[in-house]
C-alpha positions as protocol buffer text, in pm:
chain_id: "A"
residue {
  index: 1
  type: UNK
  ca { x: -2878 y: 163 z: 2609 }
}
residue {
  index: 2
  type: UNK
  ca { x: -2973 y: 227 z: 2253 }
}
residue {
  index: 3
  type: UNK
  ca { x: -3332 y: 129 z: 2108 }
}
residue {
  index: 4
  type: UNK
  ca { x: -3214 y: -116 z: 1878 }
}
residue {
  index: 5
  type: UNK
  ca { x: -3528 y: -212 z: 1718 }
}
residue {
  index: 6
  type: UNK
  ca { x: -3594 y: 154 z: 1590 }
}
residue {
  index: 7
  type: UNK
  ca { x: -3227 y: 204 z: 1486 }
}
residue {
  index: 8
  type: UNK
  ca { x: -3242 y: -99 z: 1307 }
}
residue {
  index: 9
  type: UNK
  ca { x: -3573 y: -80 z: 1073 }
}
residue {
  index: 10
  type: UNK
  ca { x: -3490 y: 316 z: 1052 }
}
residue {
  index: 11
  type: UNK
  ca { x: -3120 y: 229 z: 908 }
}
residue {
  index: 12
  type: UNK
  ca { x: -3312 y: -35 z: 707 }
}
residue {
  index: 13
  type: UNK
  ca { x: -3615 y: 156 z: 585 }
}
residue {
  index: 14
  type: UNK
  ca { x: -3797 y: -150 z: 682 }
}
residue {
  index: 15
  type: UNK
  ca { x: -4083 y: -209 z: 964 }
}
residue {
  index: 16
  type: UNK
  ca { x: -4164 y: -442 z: 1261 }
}
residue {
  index: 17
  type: UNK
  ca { x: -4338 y: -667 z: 1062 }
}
residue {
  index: 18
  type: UNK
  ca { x: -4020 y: -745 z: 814 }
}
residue {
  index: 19
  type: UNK
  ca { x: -3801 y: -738 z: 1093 }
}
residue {
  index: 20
  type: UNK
  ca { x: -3987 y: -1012 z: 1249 }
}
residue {
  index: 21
  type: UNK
  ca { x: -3987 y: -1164 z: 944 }
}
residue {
  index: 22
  type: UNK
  ca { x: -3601 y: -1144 z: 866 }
}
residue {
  index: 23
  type: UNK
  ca { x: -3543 y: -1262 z: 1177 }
}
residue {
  index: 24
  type: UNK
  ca { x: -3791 y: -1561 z: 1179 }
}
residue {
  index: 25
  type: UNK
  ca { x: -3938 y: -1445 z: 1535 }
}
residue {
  index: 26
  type: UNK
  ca { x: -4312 y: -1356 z: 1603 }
}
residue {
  index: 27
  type: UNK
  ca { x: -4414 y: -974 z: 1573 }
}
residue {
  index: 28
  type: UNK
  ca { x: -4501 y: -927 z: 1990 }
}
residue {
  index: 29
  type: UNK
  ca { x: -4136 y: -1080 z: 2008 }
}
residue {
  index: 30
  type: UNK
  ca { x: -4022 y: -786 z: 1837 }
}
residue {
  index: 31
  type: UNK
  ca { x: -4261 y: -503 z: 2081 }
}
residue {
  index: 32
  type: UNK
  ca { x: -4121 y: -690 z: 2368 }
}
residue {
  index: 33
  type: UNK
  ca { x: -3751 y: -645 z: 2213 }
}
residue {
  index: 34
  type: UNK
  ca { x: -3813 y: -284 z: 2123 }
}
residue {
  index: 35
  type: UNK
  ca { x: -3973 y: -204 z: 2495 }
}
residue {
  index: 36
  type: UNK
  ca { x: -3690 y: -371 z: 2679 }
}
residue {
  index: 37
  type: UNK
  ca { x: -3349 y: -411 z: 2466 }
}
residue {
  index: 38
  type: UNK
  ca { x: -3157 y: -586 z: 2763 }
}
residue {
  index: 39
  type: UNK
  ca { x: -3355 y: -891 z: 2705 }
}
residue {
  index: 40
  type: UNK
  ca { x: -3254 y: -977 z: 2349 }
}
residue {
  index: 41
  type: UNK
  ca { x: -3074 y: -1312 z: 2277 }
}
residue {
  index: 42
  type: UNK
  ca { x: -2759 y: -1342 z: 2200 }
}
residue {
  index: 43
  type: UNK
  ca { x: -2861 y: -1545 z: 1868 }
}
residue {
  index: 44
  type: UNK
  ca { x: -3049 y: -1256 z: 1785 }
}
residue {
  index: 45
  type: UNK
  ca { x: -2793 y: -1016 z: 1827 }
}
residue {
  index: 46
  type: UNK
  ca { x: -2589 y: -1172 z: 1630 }
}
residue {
  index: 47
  type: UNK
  ca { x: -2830 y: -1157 z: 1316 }
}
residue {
  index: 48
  type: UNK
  ca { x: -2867 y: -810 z: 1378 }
}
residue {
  index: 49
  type: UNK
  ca { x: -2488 y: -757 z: 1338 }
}
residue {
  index: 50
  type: UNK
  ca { x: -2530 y: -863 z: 1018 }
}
residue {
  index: 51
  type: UNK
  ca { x: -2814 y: -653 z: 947 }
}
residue {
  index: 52
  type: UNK
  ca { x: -2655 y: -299 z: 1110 }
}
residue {
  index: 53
  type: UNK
  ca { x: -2395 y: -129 z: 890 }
}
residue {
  index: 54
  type: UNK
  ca { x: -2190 y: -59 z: 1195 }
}
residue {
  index: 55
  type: UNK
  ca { x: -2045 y: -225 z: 1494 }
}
residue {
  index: 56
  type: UNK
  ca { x: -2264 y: -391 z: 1769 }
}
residue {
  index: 57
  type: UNK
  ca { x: -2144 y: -154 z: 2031 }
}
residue {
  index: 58
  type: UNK
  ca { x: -2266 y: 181 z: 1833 }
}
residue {
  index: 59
  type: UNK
  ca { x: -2599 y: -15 z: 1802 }
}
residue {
  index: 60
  type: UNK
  ca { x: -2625 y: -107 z: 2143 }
}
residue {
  index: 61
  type: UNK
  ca { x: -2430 y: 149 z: 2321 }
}
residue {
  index: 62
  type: UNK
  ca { x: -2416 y: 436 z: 2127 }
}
residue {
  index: 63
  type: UNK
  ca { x: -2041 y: 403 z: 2136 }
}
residue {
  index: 64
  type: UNK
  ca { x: -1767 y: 319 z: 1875 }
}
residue {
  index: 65
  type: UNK
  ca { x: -1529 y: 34 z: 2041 }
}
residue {
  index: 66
  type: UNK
  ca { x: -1196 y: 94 z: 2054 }
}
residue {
  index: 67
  type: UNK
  ca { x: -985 y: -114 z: 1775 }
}
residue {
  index: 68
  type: UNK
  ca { x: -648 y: -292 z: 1938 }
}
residue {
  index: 69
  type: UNK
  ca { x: -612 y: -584 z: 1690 }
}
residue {
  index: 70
  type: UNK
  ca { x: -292 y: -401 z: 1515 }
}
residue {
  index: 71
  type: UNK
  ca { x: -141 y: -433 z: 1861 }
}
residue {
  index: 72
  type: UNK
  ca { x: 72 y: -751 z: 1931 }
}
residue {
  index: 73
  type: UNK
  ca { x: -43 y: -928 z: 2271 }
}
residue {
  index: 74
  type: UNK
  ca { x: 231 y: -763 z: 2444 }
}
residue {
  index: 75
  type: UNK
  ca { x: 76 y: -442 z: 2416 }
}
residue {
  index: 76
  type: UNK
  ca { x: -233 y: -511 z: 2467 }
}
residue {
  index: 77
  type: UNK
  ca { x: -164 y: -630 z: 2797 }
}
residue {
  index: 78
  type: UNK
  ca { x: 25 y: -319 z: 2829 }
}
residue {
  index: 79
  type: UNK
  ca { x: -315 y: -151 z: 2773 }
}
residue {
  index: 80
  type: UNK
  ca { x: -526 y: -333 z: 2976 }
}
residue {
  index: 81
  type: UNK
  ca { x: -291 y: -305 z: 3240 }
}
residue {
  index: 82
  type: UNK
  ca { x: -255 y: 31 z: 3271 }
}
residue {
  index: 83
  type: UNK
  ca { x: -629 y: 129 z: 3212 }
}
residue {
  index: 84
  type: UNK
  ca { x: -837 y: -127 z: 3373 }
}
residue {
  index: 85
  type: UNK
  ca { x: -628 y: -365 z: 3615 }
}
residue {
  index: 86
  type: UNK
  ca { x: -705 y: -287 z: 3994 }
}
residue {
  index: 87
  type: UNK
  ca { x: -480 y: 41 z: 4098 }
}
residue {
  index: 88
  type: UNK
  ca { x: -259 y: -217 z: 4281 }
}
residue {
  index: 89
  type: UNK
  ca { x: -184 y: -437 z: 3955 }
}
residue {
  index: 90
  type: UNK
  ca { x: -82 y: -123 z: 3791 }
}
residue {
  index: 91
  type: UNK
  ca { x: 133 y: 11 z: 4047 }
}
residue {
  index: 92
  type: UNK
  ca { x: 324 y: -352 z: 4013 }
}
residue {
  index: 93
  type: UNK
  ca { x: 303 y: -357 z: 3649 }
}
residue {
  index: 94
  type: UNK
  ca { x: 477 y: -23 z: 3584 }
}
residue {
  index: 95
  type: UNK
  ca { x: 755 y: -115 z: 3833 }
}
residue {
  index: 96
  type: UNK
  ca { x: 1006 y: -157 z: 3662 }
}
residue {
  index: 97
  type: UNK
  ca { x: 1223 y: -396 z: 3904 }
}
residue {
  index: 98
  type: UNK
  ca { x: 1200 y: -705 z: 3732 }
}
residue {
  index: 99
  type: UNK
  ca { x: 1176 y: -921 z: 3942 }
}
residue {
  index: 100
  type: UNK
  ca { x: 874 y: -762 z: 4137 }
}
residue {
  index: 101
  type: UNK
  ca { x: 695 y: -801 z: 3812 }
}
residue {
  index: 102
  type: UNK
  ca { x: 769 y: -1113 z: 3731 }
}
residue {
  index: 103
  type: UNK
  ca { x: 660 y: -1275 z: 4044 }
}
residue {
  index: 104
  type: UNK
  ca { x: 325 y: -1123 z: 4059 }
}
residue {
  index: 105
  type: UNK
  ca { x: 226 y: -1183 z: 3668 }
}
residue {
  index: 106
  type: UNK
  ca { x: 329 y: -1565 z: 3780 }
}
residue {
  index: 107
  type: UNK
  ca { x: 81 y: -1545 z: 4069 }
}
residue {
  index: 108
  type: UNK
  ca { x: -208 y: -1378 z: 3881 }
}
residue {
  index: 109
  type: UNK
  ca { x: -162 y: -1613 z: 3548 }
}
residue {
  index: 110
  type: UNK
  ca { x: -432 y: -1844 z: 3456 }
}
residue {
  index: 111
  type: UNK
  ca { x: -327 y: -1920 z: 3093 }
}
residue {
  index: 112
  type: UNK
  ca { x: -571 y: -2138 z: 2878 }
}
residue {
  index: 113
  type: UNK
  ca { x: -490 y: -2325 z: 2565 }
}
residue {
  index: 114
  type: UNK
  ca { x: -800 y: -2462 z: 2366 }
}
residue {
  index: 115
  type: UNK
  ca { x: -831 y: -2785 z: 2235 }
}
residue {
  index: 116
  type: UNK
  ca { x: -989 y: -2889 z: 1926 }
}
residue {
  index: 117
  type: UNK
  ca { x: -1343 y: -2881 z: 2030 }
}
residue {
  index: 118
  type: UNK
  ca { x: -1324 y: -2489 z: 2099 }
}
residue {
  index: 119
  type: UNK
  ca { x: -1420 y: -2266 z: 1745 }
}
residue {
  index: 120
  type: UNK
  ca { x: -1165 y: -1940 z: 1763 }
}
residue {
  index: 121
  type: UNK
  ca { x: -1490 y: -1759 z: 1678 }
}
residue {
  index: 122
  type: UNK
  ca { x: -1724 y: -1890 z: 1938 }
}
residue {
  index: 123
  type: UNK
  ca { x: -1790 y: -1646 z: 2204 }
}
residue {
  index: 124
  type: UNK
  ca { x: -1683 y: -1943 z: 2457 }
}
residue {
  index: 125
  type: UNK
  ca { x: -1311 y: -1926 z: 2325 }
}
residue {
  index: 126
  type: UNK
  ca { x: -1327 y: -1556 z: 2347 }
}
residue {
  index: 127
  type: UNK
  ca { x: -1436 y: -1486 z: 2667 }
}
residue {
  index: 128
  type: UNK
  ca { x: -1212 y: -1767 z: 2808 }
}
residue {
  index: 129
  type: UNK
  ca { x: -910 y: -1627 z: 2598 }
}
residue {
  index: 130
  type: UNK
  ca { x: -949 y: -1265 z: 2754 }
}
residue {
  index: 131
  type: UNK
  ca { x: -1017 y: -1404 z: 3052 }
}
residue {
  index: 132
  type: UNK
  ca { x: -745 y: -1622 z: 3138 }
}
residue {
  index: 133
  type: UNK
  ca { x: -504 y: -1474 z: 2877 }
}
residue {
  index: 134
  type: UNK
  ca { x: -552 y: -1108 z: 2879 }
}
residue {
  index: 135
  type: UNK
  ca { x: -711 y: -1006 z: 3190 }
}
residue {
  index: 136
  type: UNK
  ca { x: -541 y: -1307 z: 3397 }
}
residue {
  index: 137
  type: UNK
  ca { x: -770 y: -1364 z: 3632 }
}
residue {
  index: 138
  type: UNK
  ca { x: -979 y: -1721 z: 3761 }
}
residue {
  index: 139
  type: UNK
  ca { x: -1280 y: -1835 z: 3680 }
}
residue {
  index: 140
  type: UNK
  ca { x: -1401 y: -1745 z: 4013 }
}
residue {
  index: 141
  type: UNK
  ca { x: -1236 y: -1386 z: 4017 }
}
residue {
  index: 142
  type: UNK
  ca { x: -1440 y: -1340 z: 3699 }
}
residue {
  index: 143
  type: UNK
  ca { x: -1763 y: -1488 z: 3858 }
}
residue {
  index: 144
  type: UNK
  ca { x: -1677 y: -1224 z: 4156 }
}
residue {
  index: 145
  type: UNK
  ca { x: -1664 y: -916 z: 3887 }
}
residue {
  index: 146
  type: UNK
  ca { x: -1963 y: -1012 z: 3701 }
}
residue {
  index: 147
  type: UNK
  ca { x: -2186 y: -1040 z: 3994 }
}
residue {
  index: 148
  type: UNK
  ca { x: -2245 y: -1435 z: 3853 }
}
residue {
  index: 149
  type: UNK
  ca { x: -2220 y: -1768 z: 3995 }
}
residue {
  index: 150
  type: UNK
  ca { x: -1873 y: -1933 z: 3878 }
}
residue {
  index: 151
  type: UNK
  ca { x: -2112 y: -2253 z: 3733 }
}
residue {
  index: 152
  type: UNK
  ca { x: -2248 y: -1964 z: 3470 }
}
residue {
  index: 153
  type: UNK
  ca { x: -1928 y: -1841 z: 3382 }
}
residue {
  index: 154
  type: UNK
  ca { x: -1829 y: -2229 z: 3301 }
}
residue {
  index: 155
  type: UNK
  ca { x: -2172 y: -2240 z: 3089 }
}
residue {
  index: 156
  type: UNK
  ca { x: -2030 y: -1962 z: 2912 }
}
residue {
  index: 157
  type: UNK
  ca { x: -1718 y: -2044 z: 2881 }
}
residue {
  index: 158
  type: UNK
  ca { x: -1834 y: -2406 z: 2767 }
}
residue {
  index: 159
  type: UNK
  ca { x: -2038 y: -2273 z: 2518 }
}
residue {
  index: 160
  type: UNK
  ca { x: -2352 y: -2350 z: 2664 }
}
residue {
  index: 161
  type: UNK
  ca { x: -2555 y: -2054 z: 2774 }
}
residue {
  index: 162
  type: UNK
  ca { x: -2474 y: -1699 z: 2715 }
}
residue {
  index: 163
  type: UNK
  ca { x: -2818 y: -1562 z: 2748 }
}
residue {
  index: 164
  type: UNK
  ca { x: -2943 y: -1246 z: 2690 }
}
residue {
  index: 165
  type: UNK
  ca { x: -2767 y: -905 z: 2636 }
}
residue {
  index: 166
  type: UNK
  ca { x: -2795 y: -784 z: 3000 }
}
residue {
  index: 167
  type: UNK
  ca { x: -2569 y: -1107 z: 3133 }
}
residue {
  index: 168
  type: UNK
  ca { x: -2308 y: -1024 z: 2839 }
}
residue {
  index: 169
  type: UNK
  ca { x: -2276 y: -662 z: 2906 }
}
residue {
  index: 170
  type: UNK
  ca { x: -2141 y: -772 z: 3224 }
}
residue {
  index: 171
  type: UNK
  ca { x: -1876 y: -999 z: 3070 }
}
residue {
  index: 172
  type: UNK
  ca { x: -1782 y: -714 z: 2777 }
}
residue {
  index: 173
  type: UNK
  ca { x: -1758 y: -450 z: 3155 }
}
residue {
  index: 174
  type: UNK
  ca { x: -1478 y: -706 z: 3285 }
}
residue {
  index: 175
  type: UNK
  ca { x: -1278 y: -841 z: 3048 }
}
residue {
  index: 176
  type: UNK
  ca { x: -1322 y: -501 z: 2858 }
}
residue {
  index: 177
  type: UNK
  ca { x: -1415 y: -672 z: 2532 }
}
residue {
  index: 178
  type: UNK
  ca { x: -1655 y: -485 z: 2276 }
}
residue {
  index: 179
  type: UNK
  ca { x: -2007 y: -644 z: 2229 }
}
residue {
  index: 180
  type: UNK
  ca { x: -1863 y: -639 z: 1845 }
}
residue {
  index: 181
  type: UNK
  ca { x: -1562 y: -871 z: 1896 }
}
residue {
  index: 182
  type: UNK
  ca { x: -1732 y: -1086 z: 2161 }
}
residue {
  index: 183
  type: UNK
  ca { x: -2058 y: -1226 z: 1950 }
}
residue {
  index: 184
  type: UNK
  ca { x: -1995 y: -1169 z: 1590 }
}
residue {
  index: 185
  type: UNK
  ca { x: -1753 y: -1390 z: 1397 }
}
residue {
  index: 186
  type: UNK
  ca { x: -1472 y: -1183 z: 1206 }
}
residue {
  index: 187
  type: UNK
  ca { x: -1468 y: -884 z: 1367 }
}
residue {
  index: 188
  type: UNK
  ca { x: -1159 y: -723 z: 1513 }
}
residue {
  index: 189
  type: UNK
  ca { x: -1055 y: -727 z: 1892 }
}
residue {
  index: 190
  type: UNK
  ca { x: -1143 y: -418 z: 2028 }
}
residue {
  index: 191
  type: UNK
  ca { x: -1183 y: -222 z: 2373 }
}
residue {
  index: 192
  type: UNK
  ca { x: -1541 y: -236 z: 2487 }
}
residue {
  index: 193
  type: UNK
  ca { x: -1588 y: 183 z: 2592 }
}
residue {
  index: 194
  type: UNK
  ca { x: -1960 y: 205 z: 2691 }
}
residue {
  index: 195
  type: UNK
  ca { x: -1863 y: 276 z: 3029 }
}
residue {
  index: 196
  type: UNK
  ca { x: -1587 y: 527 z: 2978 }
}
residue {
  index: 197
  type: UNK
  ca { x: -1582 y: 923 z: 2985 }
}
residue {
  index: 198
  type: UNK
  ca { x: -1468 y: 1059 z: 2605 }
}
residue {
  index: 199
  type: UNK
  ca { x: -1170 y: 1209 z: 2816 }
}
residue {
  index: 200
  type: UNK
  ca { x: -1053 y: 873 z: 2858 }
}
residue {
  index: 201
  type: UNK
  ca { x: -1130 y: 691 z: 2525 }
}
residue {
  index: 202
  type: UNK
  ca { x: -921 y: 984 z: 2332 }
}
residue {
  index: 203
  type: UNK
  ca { x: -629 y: 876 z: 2591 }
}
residue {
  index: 204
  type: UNK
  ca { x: -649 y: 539 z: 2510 }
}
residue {
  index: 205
  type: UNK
  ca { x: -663 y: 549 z: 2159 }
}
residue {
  index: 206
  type: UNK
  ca { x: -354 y: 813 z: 2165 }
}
residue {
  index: 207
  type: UNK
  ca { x: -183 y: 504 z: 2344 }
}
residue {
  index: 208
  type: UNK
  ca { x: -286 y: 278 z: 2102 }
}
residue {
  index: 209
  type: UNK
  ca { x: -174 y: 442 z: 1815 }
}
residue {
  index: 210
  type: UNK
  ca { x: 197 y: 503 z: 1927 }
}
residue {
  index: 211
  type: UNK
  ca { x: 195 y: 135 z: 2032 }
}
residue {
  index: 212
  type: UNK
  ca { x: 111 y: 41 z: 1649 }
}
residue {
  index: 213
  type: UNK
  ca { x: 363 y: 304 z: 1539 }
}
residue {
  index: 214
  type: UNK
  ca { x: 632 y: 146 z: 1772 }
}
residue {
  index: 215
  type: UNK
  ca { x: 554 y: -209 z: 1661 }
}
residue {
  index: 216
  type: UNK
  ca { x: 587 y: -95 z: 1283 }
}
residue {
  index: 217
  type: UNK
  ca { x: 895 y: 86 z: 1352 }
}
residue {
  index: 218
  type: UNK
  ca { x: 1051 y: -264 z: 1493 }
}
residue {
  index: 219
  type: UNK
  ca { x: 923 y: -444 z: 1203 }
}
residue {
  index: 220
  type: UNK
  ca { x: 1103 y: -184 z: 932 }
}
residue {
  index: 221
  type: UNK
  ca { x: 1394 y: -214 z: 1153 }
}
residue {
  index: 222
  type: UNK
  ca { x: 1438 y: -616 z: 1053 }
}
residue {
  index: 223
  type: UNK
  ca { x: 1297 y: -543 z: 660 }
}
């Protein structure tokens, strides 16, 4: 993990002492922060988005996330399929039997629909969105992943307690959303790649871009 203090005044020109002060937090807040990164707040992370020219991840991580949002939600499934289901899920997803595949998407669905109290920015509608609508999988699968108790997930998902950035780098791990598109409002839905070799991020985004090309190829077709 990155030091984001440092990259953050050095990108700014600016030290501690206005940091603290931009982000209305006491200066030994900020040595703590700078000593151990994993223990800054979400709220705080998300003012520092808006501080860093760049994405969250490449702050954090030292790693550019992987953009998907020109895919429809067809192929992102396709991607996340392939790339990060259990080997099992993918051997039944690329079968191409029909039937075989429909019956086990039907037993692994867990499809959410918010209601009006849920904000399509909050990091609550996210993370319950991927998780029941991209990767699939119950609350208590996800609890299983993270290493979390399936009452924290619900905080999270509730919009109640997210933490610090340790607890959501174990969400962004699972449900293979960047830090970027997780916590910061307007940002696009991307791949979270901290955790992948640069052998496999160039394969990914090859994938990527002929699924865009293929989608704008059907959409000249019918113009």
């Amino acid at each position: 993990m990155e030091n984001v203090i440092v990259k953050v005044c050095l990108q700014l020109k600016i030290d501690e002492l206005e940091l603290a002060r931009r982000l209305n937090v006491e200066l030994n807040q900020i040595e703590k922060w700078k000593m151990n990164p994993r223990r800054i707040p979400i709220l705080i992370m998300q003012k520092l988005g808006v501080m860093y020219q760049g994405t969250l991840d490449e702050l954090v991580y030292g790693k550019a996330p992987i953009d998907i949002s020109g895919l429809s939600q067809a192929n992102r499934n396709k991607i996340l399929t392939f790339y990060f289901k259990e080997a099992e899920e993918a051997i039944h997803y690329m079968d191409h039997r029909e039937n075989k595949r429909a019956a086990f998407r039907k037993s692994i669905c867990h499809s959410f629909v918010p209601d009006s109290g849920y904000l399509e920015s909050s990091y609550a509608y996210r993370t319950k969105d991927m998780r029941a609508n991209e990767m699939r999988i119950s609350q208590n699968e996800f609890a299983y992943k993270t290493g979390y108790s399936r009452s924290m997930i619900k905080f999270w998902e509730d919009g109640e307690k997210f933490g610090t950035l340790d607890v959501v780098f174990e969400a962004c791990r699972v449900i293979r959303a960047s830090l970027d598109y997780l916590i910061m409002d307007g940002r696009p839905r991307s791949l979270f790649t901290y955790d992948l070799s640069e052998e496999l991020i160039e394969n990914i985004q090859f994938n990527v871009k002929r699924l865009e090309e293929e989608k704008r190829q059907v959409i000249y077709q019918y113009t």
